[in-house]
DOLUMDREN-711611 format. One line per field, with one value per residue (C-alpha): x, y, z; residue in three letters. Coordinates in Angstrom, 2 decimals. Each point is the difference from the previous one (the first is absolute). Layout:
<recs>
u c(X,...)
v c(Y,...)
w c(Z,...)
r c(ala,...)
</recs>
This chain:
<recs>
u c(0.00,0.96,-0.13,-0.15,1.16,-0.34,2.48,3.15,0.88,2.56,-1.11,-3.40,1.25,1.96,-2.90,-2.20,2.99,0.31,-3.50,0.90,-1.61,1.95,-0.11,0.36,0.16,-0.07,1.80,-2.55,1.20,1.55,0.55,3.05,2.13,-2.77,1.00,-0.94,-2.22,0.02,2.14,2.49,0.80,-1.98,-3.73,-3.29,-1.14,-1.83,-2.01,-2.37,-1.12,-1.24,3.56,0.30,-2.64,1.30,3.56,-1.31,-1.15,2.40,2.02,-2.58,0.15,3.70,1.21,-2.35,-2.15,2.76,1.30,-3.38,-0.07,-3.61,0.00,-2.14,1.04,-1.25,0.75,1.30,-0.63,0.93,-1.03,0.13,0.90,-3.29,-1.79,2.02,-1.38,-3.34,-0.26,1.84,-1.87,-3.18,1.17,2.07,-2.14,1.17,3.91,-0.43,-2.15,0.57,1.33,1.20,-0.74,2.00,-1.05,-0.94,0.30,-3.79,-0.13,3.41,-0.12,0.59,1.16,-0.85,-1.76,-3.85,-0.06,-1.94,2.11,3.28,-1.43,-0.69,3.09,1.82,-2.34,1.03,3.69,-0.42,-1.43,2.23,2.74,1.81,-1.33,3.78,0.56,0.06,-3.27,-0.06,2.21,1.58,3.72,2.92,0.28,1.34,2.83,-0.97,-2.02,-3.71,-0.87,-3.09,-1.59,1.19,-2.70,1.15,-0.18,3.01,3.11,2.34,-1.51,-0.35,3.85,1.00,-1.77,1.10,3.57,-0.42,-1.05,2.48,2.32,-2.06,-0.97,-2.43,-2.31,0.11,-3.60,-1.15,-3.74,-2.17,-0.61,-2.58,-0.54,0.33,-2.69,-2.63,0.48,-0.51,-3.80,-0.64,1.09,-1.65,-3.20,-0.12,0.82,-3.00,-2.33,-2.91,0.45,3.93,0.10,-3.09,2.80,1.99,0.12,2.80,-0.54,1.83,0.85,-0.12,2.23,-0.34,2.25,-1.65,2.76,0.66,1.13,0.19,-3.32,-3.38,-2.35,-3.13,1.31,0.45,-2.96,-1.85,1.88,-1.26,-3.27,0.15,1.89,-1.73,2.93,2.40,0.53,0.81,3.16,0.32,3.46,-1.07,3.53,1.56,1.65,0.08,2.59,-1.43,2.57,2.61,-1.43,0.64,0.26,-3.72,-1.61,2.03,-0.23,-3.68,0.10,2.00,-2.02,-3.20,2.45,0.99,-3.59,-1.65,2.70,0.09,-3.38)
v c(0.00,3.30,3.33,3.17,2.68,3.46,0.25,-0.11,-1.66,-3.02,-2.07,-0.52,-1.02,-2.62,-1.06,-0.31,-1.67,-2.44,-0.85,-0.63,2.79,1.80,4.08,2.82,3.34,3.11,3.42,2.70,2.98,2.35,-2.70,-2.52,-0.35,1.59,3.56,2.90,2.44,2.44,3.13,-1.57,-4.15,-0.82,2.01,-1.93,0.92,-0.74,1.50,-2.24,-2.45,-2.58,-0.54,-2.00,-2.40,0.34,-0.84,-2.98,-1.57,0.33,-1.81,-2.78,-0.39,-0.09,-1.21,-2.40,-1.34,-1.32,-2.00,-1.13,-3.30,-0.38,0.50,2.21,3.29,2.43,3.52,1.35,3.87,2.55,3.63,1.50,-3.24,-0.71,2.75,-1.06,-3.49,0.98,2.29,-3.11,-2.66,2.32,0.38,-2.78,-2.67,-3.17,-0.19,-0.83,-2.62,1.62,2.79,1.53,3.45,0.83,3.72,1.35,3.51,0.89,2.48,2.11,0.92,4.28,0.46,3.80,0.62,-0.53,-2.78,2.51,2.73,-2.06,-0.97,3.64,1.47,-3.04,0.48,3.96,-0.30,-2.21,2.81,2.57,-2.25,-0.98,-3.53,-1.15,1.54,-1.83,-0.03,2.47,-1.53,-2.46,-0.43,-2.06,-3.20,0.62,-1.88,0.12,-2.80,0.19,-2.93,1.96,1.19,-3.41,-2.87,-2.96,-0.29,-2.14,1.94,-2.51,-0.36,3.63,0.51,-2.83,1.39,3.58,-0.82,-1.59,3.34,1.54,-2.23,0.29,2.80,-1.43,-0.85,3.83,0.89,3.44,2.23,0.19,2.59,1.95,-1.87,-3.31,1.44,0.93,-3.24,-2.26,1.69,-1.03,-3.15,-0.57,1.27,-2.33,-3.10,0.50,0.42,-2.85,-0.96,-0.18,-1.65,-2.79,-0.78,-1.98,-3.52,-1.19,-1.15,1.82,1.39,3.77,0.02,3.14,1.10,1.19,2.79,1.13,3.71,-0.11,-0.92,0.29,-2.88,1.69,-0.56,-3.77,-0.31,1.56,-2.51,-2.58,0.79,0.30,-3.33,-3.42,-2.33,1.85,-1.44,2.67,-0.45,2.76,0.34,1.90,0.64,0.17,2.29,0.84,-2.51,-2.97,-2.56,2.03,0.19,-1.81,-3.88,-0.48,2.10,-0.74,-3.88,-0.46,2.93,-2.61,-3.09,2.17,0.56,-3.31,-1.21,2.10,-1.04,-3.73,-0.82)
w c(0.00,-0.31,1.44,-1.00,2.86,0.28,3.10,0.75,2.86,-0.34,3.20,-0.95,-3.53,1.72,2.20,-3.50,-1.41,2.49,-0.75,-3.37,-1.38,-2.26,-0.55,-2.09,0.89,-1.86,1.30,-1.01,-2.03,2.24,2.70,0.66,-2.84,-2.35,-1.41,1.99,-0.85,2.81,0.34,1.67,0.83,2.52,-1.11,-0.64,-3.10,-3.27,-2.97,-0.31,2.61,-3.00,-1.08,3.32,-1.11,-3.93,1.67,2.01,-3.38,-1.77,2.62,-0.09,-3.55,-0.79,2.97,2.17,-2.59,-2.18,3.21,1.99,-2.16,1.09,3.36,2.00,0.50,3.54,0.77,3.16,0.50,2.21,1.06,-3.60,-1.68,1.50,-1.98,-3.31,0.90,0.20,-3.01,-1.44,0.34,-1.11,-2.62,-0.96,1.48,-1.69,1.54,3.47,1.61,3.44,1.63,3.43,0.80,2.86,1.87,-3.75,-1.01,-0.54,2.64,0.61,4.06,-1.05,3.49,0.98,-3.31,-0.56,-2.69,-2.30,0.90,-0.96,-3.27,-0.77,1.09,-2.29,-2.92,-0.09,0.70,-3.01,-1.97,0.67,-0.77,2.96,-0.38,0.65,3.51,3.06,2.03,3.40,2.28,-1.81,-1.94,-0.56,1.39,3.92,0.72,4.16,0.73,1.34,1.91,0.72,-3.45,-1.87,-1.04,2.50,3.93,-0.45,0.77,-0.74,-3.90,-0.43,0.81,-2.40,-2.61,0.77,0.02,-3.64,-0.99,1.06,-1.40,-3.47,-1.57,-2.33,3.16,1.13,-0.40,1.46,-0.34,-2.78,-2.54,-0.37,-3.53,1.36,2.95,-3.01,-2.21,3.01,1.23,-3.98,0.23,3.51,-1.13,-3.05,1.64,2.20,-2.81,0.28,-3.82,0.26,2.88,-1.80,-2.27,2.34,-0.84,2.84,3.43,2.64,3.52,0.75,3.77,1.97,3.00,3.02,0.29,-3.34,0.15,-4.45,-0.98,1.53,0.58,-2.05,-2.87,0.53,1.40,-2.79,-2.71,2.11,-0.13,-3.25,-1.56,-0.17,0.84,2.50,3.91,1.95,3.09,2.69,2.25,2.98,1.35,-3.58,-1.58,-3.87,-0.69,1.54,-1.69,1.98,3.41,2.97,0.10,1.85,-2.77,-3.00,0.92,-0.40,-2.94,-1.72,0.73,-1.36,-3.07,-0.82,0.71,-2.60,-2.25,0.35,0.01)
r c(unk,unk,unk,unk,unk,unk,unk,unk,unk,unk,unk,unk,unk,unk,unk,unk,unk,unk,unk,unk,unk,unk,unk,unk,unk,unk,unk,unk,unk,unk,unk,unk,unk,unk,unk,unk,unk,unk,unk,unk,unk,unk,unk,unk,unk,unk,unk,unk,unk,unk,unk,unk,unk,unk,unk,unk,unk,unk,unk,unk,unk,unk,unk,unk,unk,unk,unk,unk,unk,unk,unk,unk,unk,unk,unk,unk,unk,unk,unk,unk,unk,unk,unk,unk,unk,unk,unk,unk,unk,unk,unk,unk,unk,unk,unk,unk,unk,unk,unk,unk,unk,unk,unk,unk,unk,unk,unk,unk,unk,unk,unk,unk,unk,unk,unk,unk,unk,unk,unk,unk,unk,unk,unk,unk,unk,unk,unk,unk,unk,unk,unk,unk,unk,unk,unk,unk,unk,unk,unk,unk,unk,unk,unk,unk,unk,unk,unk,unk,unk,unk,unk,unk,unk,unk,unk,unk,unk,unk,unk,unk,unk,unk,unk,unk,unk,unk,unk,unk,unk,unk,unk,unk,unk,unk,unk,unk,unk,unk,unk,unk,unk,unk,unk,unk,unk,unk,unk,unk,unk,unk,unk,unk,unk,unk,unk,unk,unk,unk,unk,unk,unk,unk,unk,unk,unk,unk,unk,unk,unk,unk,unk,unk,unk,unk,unk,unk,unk,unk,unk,unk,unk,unk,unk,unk,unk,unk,unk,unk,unk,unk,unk,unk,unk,unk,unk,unk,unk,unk,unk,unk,unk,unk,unk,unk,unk,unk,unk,unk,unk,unk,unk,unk,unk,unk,unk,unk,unk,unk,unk,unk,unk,unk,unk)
</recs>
């Protein structure tokens, strides 16, 4: 069997691996070894939040299809792999037979900003033409760790993991754009759409964290609602990366995994 994974996050590959799945995984442009497209290295940007779904097929097409020799092939998404997933398999429904949505990007958590509000202020930014600068309050990567802000209650994995990237500048990711801000409330509002999301042929999971501090539960619970074959997982004491979290959470996250998977 094969996976497809929209993370990158070399333990859990190992854990699928050992499971004899294997996986594929796809750096997203402006991410991981993928050009950049910010105004400096470490930016998240992008012109068009359909060439993230465009790039995913072509990825499919030229390099997992040739090699899947008939087996089945699943998808593994995360935060806004997760929305790419979703606007995916909506509207390319005959490549995956399931799929994982892990903490999916279909409600961005705006922090101190109305969510109306935000999507105003990115939409005009836009318009005057400073799509391309960093959102208030965010920048460059910051290379001073914080424990605090990150997406796992496991200090010892968020260290490891920090330490790579400062080792590697390719995993330096910092704030969005304003650009990036605007193309993702599209892309979030399509995804939810009734008839896009009746177009989903694959069976899958949709895992939430009980302490996500990225994306907001409404929007998850909306897609829910809203899709005929999804099971739904909560995390109370999770955070946004739940493979990544401590041993009692991430243990049963995997079991839930490999469950969903094998049967």
């Amino acid at each position: 069997m094969n996976i497809i994974k929209l993370i990158n996050k070399e333990k859990f590959i190992t854990t699928l691996n050992k499971n004899n799945y294997s996986v594929y995984i796809i750096d997203h442009r402006g991410h991981g070894r993928s050009g950049r497209l910010g105004i400096d290295n470490s930016q998240i940007n992008v012109e068009n939040f359909d060439y993230y779904i465009e790039d995913l097929k072509i990825f499919l097409d030229e390099i997992v299809i040739p090699n899947l020799n008939e087996r089945n092939l699943y998808l593994f998404a995360h935060s806004m792999g997760g929305a790419i997933g979703a606007l995916f398999l909506e509207k390319y429904n005959n490549y995956f037979s399931k799929a994982i949505l892990n903490c999916p990007m279909m409600k961005i958590d705006t922090e101190n900003y109305p969510q109306l509000a935000a999507q105003t202020l990115a939409k005009t930014m836009c318009t005057l033409g400073l799509g391309n600068k960093y959102v208030f309050g965010k920048g460059p990567f910051d290379s001073k760790p914080n424990f605090e802000g990150c997406a796992t209650s496991c200090k010892k994995r968020y260290y490891i993991y920090f330490n790579k990237q400062l080792e590697c500048d390719y995993l330096q990711t910092g704030g969005i754009s304003f650009n990036w801000l605007n193309e993702s409330f599209k892309a979030m509002n399509k995804l939810l759409k009734q008839d896009n999301i009746d177009n989903i042929k694959s069976e899958m999971i949709l895992f939430q964290a009980g302490k996500d501090s990225f994306v907001k539960p409404d929007g998850h619970e909306k897609f829910i609602s809203k899709a005929k074959n999804c099971e739904f997982i909560k995390f109370e004491d999770a955070k946004h990366e739940i493979y990544i979290e401590r041993d009692e959470i991430r243990d049963k996250y995997i079991k839930e995994v490999l469950k969903f998977y094998d049967k």
